[in-house]
N, C-alpha and C positions, 0 to 999 in steps of 0.2 A: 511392433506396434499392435499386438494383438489385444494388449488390452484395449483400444480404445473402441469403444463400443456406441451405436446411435442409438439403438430398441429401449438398452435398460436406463432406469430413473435410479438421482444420485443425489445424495442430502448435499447442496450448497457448500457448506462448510469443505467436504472433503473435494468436493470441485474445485475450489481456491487454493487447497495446498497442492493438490496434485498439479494445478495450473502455474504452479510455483507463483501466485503474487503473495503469500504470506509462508513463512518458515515453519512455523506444526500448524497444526489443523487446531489445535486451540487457539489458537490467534487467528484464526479466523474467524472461527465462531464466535471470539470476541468482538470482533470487527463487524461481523451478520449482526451478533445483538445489540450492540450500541450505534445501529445507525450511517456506518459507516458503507454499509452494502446495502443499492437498492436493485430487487430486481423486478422487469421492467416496469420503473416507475416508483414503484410501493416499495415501502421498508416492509425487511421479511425476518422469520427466523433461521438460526443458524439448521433446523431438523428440516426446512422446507426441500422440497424437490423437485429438480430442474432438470428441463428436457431441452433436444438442439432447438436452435432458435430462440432461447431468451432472452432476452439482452440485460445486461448488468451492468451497474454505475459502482465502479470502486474506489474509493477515496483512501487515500495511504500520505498521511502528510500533508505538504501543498499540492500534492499531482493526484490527479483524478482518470481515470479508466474507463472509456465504455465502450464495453467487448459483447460481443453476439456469439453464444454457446456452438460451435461446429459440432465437436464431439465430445461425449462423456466418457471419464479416466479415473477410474478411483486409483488409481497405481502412480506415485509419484515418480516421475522419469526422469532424463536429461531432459535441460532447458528447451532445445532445440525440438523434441516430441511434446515437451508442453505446447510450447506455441504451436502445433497446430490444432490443439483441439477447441482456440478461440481464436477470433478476428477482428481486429482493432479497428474502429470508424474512422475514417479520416480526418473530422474535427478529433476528436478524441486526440490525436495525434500529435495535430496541428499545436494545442493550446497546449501538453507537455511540454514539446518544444520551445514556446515563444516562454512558458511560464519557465522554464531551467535557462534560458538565457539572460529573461528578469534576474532570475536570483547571483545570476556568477556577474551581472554586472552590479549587482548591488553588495558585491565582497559579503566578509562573513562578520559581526558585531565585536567589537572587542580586538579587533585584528590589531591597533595601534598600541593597544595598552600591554606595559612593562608586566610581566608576570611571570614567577612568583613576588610578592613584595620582599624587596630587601627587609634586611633588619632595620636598617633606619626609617625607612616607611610605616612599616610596623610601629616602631616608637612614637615615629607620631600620631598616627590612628588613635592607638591605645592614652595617648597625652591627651589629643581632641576629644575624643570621646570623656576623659576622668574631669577634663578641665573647661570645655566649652569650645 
């Protein structure tokens, strides 16, 4: 763990991949410029520079993130060395939780329907559609 360092300053961007919440560091930056990352507070850019103690709102999907800076890692690691260089709030938590349990008891759209369509579903589609 010698990368992770508290003195030096780290463009955002490459703090989210190395934190492993986004897979390269351009999808992060995408994620910083379109709104998806606020940090504390304020929408920022993906070049901005963050020191320990900031806190960051990350939205990935339906689940939202809000983690406080411990240490800065430009060096992408194991998961397990990620998480220590941020700290997850308790609410923050809390509402993943309650929101992924929303979602598994609301099943997933589409689960009932037969798919692929047969060939005779097919036929009629393409009948409905030519004939009304």
């Amino acid at each position: 763990m010698e990368h992770l360092k508290s003195t030096e300053q780290i463009r955002i961007d490459k703090w989210l991949w190395a934190a492993r919440f986004f897979k390269t560091r351009s999808l992060a930056a995408e994620a910083v410029d379109g709104g998806k990352v606020h940090l504390n507070g304020n929408r920022t850019k993906s070049s901005h520079i963050i020191r320990g103690g900031d806190e960051l709102k990350i939205r990935r999907g339906p689940y939202e993130w809000v983690v406080v800076v411990q240490a800065l890692s430009a060096h992408r690691g194991p998961a397990s060395e990620a998480q220590l260089i941020y700290e997850e709030t308790e609410d923050s938590k809390k509402n993943r939780e309650t929101l992924a349990a929303q979602l598994r008891l609301q099943g997933q759209p589409g689960l009932g329907l037969r798919c692929p369509a047969s060939k005779k579903d097919r036929r009629q589609i393409v009948g409905f559609k030519r004939h009304g």
